[in-house]
BAMIFI-243183 format. One line per field, with one value per residue (C-alpha): residue in three letters; residue number from 0; x, y negated, z negated. Coordinates in steps of 0.05 Angstrom, whole numbers, plus 5000, padded with zeros to 4 digits. Layout:
res ALA; ...
n NUM; ...
px X; ...
py Y; ...
pz Z; ...
This chain:
res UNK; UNK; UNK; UNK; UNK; UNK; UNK; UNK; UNK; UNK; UNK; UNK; UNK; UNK; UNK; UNK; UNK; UNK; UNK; UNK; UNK; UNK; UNK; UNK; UNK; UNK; UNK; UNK; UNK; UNK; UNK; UNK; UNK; UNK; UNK; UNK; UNK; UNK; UNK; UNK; UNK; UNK; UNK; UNK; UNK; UNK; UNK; UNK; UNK; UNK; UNK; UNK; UNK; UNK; UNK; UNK; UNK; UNK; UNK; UNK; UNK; UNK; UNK; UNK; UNK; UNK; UNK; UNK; UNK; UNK; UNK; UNK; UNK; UNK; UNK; UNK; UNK; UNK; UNK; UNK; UNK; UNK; UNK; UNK; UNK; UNK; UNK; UNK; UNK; UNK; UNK; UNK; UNK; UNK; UNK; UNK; UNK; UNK; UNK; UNK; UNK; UNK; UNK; UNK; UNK; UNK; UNK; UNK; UNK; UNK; UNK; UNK; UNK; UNK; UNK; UNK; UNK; UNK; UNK; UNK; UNK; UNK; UNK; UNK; UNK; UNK; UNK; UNK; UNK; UNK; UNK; UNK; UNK; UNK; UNK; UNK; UNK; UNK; UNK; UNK; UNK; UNK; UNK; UNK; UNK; UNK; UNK; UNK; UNK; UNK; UNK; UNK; UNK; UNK; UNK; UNK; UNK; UNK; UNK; UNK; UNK; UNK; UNK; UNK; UNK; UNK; UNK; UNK; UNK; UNK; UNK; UNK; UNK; UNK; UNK; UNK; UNK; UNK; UNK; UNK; UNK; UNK; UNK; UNK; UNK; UNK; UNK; UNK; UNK; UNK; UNK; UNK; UNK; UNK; UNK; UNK; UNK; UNK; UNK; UNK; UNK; UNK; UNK; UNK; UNK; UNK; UNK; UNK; UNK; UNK; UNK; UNK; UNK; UNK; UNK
n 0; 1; 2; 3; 4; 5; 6; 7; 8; 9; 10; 11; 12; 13; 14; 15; 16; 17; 18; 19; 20; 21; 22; 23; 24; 25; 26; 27; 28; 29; 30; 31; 32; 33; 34; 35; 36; 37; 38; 39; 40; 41; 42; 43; 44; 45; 46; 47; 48; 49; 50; 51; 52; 53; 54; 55; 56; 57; 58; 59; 60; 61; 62; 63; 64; 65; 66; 67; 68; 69; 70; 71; 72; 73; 74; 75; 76; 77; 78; 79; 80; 81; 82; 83; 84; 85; 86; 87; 88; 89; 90; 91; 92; 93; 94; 95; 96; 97; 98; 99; 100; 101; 102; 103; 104; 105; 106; 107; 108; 109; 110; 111; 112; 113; 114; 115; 116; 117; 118; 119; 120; 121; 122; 123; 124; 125; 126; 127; 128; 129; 130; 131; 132; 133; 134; 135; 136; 137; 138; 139; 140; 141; 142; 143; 144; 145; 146; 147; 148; 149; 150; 151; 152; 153; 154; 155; 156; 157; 158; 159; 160; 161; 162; 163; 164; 165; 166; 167; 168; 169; 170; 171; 172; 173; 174; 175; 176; 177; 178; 179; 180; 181; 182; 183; 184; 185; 186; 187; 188; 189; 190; 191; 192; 193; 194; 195; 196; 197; 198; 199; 200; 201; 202; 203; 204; 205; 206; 207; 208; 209; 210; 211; 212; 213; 214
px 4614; 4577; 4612; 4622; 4668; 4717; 4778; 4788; 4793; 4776; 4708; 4668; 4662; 4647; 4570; 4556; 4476; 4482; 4519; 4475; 4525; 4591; 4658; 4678; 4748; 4745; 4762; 4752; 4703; 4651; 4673; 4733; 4755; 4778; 4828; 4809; 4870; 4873; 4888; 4956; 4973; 4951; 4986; 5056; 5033; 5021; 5093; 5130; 5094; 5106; 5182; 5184; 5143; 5196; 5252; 5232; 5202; 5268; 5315; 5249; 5263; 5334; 5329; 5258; 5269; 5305; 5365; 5356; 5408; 5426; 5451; 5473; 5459; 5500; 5457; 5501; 5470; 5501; 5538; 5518; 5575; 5518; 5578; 5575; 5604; 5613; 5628; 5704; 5708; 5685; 5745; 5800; 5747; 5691; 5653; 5585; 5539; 5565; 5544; 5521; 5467; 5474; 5406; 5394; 5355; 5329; 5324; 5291; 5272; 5203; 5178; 5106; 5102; 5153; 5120; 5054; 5092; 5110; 5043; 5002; 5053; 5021; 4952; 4989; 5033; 4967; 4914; 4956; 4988; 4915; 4883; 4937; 4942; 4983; 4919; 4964; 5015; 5087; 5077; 5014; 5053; 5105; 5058; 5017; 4956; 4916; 4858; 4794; 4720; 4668; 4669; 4741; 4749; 4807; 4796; 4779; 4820; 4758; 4745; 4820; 4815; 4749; 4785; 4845; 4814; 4759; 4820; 4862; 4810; 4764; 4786; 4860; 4852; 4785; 4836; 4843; 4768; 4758; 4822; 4811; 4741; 4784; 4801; 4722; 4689; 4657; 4701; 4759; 4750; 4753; 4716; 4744; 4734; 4663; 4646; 4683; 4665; 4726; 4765; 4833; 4850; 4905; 4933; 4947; 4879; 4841; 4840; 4789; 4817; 4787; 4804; 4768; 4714; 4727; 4702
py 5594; 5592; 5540; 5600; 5626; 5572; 5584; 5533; 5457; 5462; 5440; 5414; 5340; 5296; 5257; 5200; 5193; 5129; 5171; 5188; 5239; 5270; 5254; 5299; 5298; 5276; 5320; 5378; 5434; 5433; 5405; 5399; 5425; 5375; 5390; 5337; 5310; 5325; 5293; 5313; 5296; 5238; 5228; 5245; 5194; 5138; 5148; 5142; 5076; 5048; 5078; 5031; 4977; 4970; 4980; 4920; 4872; 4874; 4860; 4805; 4781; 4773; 4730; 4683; 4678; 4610; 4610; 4594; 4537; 4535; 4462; 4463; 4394; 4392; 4351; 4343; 4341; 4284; 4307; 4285; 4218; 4198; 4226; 4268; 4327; 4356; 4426; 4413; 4387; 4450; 4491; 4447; 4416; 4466; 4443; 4491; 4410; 4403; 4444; 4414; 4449; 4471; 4469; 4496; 4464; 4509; 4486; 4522; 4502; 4514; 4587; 4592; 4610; 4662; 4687; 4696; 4733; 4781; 4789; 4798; 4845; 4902; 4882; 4862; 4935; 4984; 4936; 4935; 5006; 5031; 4996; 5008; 5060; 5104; 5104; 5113; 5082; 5111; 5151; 5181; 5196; 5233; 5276; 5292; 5253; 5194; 5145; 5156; 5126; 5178; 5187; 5190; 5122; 5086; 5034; 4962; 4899; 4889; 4961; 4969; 4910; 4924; 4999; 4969; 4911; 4964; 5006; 4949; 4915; 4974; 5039; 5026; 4983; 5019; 5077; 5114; 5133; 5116; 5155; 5210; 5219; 5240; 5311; 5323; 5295; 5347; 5299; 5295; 5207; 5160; 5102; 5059; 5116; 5119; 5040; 5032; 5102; 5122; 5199; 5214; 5279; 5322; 5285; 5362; 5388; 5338; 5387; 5449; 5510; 5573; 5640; 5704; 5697; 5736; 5809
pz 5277; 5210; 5153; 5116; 5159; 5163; 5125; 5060; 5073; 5149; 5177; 5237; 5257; 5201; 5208; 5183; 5167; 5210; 5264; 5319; 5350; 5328; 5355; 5420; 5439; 5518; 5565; 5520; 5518; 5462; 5398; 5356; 5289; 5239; 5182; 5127; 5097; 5025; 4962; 4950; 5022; 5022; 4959; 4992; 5054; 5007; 4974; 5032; 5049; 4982; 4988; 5058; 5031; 4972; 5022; 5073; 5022; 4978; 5051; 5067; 5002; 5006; 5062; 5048; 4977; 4957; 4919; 4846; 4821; 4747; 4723; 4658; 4619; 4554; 4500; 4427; 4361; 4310; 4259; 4182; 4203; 4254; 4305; 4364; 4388; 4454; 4472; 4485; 4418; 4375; 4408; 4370; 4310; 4290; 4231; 4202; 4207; 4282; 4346; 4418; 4454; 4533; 4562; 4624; 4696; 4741; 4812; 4867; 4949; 4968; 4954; 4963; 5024; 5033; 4965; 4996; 5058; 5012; 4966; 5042; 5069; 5048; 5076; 5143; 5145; 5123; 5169; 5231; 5227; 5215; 5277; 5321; 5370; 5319; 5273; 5219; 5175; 5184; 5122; 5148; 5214; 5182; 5137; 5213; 5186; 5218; 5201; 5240; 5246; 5231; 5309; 5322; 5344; 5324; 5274; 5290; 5260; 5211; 5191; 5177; 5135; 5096; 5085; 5052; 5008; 4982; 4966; 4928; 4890; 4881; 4892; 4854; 4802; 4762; 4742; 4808; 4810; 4890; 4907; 4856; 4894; 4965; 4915; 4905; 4960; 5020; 5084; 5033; 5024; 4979; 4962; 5011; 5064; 5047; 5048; 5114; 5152; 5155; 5148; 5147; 5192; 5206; 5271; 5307; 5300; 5344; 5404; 5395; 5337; 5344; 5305; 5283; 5229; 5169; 5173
Protein backbone atom coordinates (compact mmCIF):
# COMPACT_ATOMS: atom_id res chain seq x y z
CA UNK A 1 0.00 0.00 0.00
CA UNK A 2 1.38 3.34 -1.27
CA UNK A 3 2.44 6.06 1.78
CA UNK A 4 -0.11 8.08 0.36
CA UNK A 5 -2.66 6.01 1.33
CA UNK A 6 -2.06 5.66 4.90
CA UNK A 7 -4.34 7.65 6.99
CA UNK A 8 -2.44 10.73 9.05
CA UNK A 9 0.34 9.90 11.56
CA UNK A 10 0.49 6.12 10.62
CA UNK A 11 3.36 4.61 8.59
CA UNK A 12 5.48 1.51 7.75
CA UNK A 13 8.52 0.30 9.78
CA UNK A 14 10.86 2.94 10.62
CA UNK A 15 14.74 2.45 8.81
CA UNK A 16 17.46 3.52 10.05
CA UNK A 17 20.26 4.26 7.11
CA UNK A 18 22.48 1.96 9.26
CA UNK A 19 19.55 -0.58 9.36
CA UNK A 20 20.07 -3.31 7.04
CA UNK A 21 16.48 -4.72 7.37
CA UNK A 22 13.25 -3.49 9.03
CA UNK A 23 11.76 -4.84 12.15
CA UNK A 24 9.19 -7.96 11.45
CA UNK A 25 7.03 -8.86 14.17
CA UNK A 26 7.77 -12.89 14.66
CA UNK A 27 5.43 -15.08 13.88
CA UNK A 28 3.56 -12.67 11.77
CA UNK A 29 2.87 -12.43 8.11
CA UNK A 30 4.66 -9.70 6.19
CA UNK A 31 5.25 -6.56 8.00
CA UNK A 32 3.75 -4.44 10.61
CA UNK A 33 2.24 -0.99 10.76
CA UNK A 34 3.59 1.36 13.24
CA UNK A 35 1.60 4.28 14.83
CA UNK A 36 4.43 6.83 15.81
CA UNK A 37 3.64 8.31 19.10
CA UNK A 38 3.17 11.92 18.87
CA UNK A 39 4.12 14.98 20.54
CA UNK A 40 1.27 15.70 22.60
CA UNK A 41 1.22 12.05 23.66
CA UNK A 42 4.17 11.87 24.61
CA UNK A 43 3.63 15.02 26.38
CA UNK A 44 0.74 13.46 28.56
CA UNK A 45 3.28 10.17 29.15
CA UNK A 46 5.97 12.38 30.49
CA UNK A 47 3.45 14.11 33.04
CA UNK A 48 2.38 11.19 34.58
CA UNK A 49 6.03 10.15 35.17
CA UNK A 50 6.94 13.39 36.62
CA UNK A 51 3.39 13.23 38.66
CA UNK A 52 5.02 9.59 40.12
CA UNK A 53 8.46 10.80 40.18
CA UNK A 54 7.25 13.71 42.56
CA UNK A 55 4.98 11.31 44.42
CA UNK A 56 7.85 8.55 45.41
CA UNK A 57 10.77 10.94 45.76
CA UNK A 58 8.76 13.21 48.35
CA UNK A 59 7.69 9.51 50.55
CA UNK A 60 11.82 8.55 49.64
CA UNK A 61 12.51 11.74 51.01
CA UNK A 62 10.61 11.52 54.05
CA UNK A 63 12.32 8.64 55.12
CA UNK A 64 16.36 9.14 53.77
CA UNK A 65 16.43 12.66 54.49
CA UNK A 66 18.05 13.49 57.99
CA UNK A 67 16.28 15.44 60.40
CA UNK A 68 17.36 19.03 60.62
CA UNK A 69 18.07 20.14 64.48
CA UNK A 70 17.76 23.84 65.38
CA UNK A 71 19.92 24.85 68.62
CA UNK A 72 19.35 28.11 69.53
CA UNK A 73 22.59 29.85 71.17
CA UNK A 74 21.56 33.08 72.96
CA UNK A 75 24.66 35.67 72.59
CA UNK A 76 23.79 39.30 74.69
CA UNK A 77 25.00 42.54 73.64
CA UNK A 78 26.39 44.96 76.68
CA UNK A 79 24.48 47.61 77.48
CA UNK A 80 26.15 51.36 77.50
CA UNK A 81 26.97 50.17 81.78
CA UNK A 82 29.37 47.50 80.06
CA UNK A 83 26.33 45.08 81.49
CA UNK A 84 24.59 42.26 79.99
CA UNK A 85 21.34 41.22 79.26
CA UNK A 86 19.76 38.02 78.64
CA UNK A 87 16.47 37.32 77.04
CA UNK A 88 14.62 36.70 80.44
CA UNK A 89 15.68 39.97 81.46
CA UNK A 90 14.03 42.29 78.70
CA UNK A 91 10.49 40.77 79.74
CA UNK A 92 10.63 42.57 83.29
CA UNK A 93 13.61 45.47 82.25
CA UNK A 94 13.47 46.58 78.55
CA UNK A 95 15.69 49.41 77.84
CA UNK A 96 15.97 51.00 73.75
CA UNK A 97 20.55 50.47 74.39
CA UNK A 98 19.81 46.72 75.53
CA UNK A 99 18.73 43.66 73.38
CA UNK A 100 20.38 39.93 73.29
CA UNK A 101 20.59 38.25 70.04
CA UNK A 102 19.34 34.37 69.49
CA UNK A 103 21.44 32.86 66.85
CA UNK A 104 20.61 29.84 65.48
CA UNK A 105 22.85 26.16 64.84
CA UNK A 106 21.79 24.01 62.35
CA UNK A 107 22.68 20.39 62.75
CA UNK A 108 22.13 17.72 60.28
CA UNK A 109 23.33 13.55 60.05
CA UNK A 110 24.93 12.62 56.94
CA UNK A 111 22.87 13.52 53.73
CA UNK A 112 24.86 13.04 50.75
CA UNK A 113 24.12 10.05 49.93
CA UNK A 114 20.50 9.77 50.30
CA UNK A 115 20.72 13.22 48.34
CA UNK A 116 22.32 11.66 45.44
CA UNK A 117 19.55 8.72 45.67
CA UNK A 118 17.20 11.17 44.96
CA UNK A 119 19.08 13.41 42.15
CA UNK A 120 19.80 9.63 40.18
CA UNK A 121 16.34 8.45 40.67
CA UNK A 122 15.10 9.66 37.68
CA UNK A 123 17.96 8.16 35.53
CA UNK A 124 17.41 4.80 37.54
CA UNK A 125 13.22 4.93 37.04
CA UNK A 126 13.37 6.13 32.92
CA UNK A 127 16.80 3.65 32.28
CA UNK A 128 15.37 0.58 33.85
CA UNK A 129 11.61 0.99 32.94
CA UNK A 130 12.92 1.62 29.29
CA UNK A 131 15.14 -1.56 29.04
CA UNK A 132 12.86 -3.69 30.74
CA UNK A 133 10.53 -6.00 29.28
CA UNK A 134 7.65 -3.29 29.59
CA UNK A 135 9.78 -1.06 27.13
CA UNK A 136 8.16 1.71 28.69
CA UNK A 137 7.95 3.82 31.72
CA UNK A 138 4.55 3.49 33.66
CA UNK A 139 3.45 6.71 32.10
CA UNK A 140 4.13 5.47 28.67
CA UNK A 141 2.16 2.25 29.63
CA UNK A 142 -0.80 3.94 30.61
CA UNK A 143 -0.93 6.30 27.46
CA UNK A 144 -0.48 2.53 25.25
CA UNK A 145 3.04 3.71 24.11
CA UNK A 146 6.48 1.97 24.29
CA UNK A 147 10.21 2.61 23.57
CA UNK A 148 11.68 0.67 20.63
CA UNK A 149 15.14 0.26 18.68
CA UNK A 150 14.73 1.12 15.05
CA UNK A 151 14.16 -2.71 14.67
CA UNK A 152 11.78 -3.32 17.42
CA UNK A 153 14.14 -4.62 19.79
CA UNK A 154 13.82 -3.71 23.23
CA UNK A 155 16.33 -1.36 24.46
CA UNK A 156 19.64 -2.38 25.97
CA UNK A 157 20.92 -1.04 29.59
CA UNK A 158 23.34 1.38 27.51
CA UNK A 159 20.98 2.55 24.84
CA UNK A 160 18.38 3.31 27.56
CA UNK A 161 20.96 5.22 29.22
CA UNK A 162 22.55 7.21 26.29
CA UNK A 163 18.51 7.96 25.39
CA UNK A 164 17.93 9.55 28.71
CA UNK A 165 21.27 11.59 29.35
CA UNK A 166 20.96 12.98 25.56
CA UNK A 167 17.45 13.95 26.69
CA UNK A 168 18.51 15.70 30.17
CA UNK A 169 21.54 17.49 29.21
CA UNK A 170 20.68 18.05 25.61
CA UNK A 171 17.42 17.72 24.42
CA UNK A 172 15.72 19.60 27.82
CA UNK A 173 17.78 22.10 28.88
CA UNK A 174 18.58 24.16 25.20
CA UNK A 175 14.73 25.35 25.45
CA UNK A 176 12.92 22.14 24.47
CA UNK A 177 14.49 22.09 20.92
CA UNK A 178 15.24 18.05 20.97
CA UNK A 179 11.70 17.34 22.23
CA UNK A 180 10.02 20.03 20.20
CA UNK A 181 11.73 18.12 17.11
CA UNK A 182 9.42 14.66 18.06
CA UNK A 183 6.21 17.35 16.62
CA UNK A 184 8.20 17.85 13.13
CA UNK A 185 10.18 15.01 12.61
CA UNK A 186 9.00 12.16 9.66
CA UNK A 187 9.35 8.84 12.78
CA UNK A 188 7.87 11.40 15.28
CA UNK A 189 11.61 11.61 17.64
CA UNK A 190 13.45 13.68 19.31
CA UNK A 191 16.90 14.38 19.66
CA UNK A 192 17.64 11.81 22.00
CA UNK A 193 15.55 9.33 19.78
CA UNK A 194 17.67 10.13 16.89
CA UNK A 195 21.30 9.88 18.69
CA UNK A 196 20.29 6.55 20.29
CA UNK A 197 18.01 4.88 17.40
CA UNK A 198 15.34 4.81 19.13
CA UNK A 199 11.12 5.38 18.34
CA UNK A 200 8.45 5.54 20.52
CA UNK A 201 5.26 3.45 19.10
CA UNK A 202 1.83 2.90 19.97
CA UNK A 203 2.25 -0.43 22.11
CA UNK A 204 -1.31 -2.00 20.24
CA UNK A 205 -0.20 -1.62 16.74
CA UNK A 206 2.82 -3.98 16.75
CA UNK A 207 0.77 -6.82 15.11
CA UNK A 208 -0.07 -6.22 11.20
CA UNK A 209 -3.16 -3.12 10.51
CA UNK A 210 -4.71 -3.29 7.39
CA UNK A 211 -7.77 -1.18 6.05
CA UNK A 212 -9.12 0.09 2.67
CA UNK A 213 -7.04 2.73 0.82
CA UNK A 214 -8.80 5.83 0.21
CA UNK A 215 -10.89 5.87 -3.01
Amino acid sequence: MPPSDLPPGWSGPYQSPNTAAPYTQPGGIGQPTWVYAGFWWRVWAFLIDALILSVVDSVLGFFMLPDLKVEWQETPIPDASGQTVDVVDIADFVQPDTISVLIPHIHAGNWHLPSLFLALLPALYFIIFESSSFRATPGKRLCRLEVTTSRGRRLSIGRAALRFAVKAFISFPFFYIGVLMVAFTRHKQGLHDLIADTVVIRAETAEVVTFEPRS
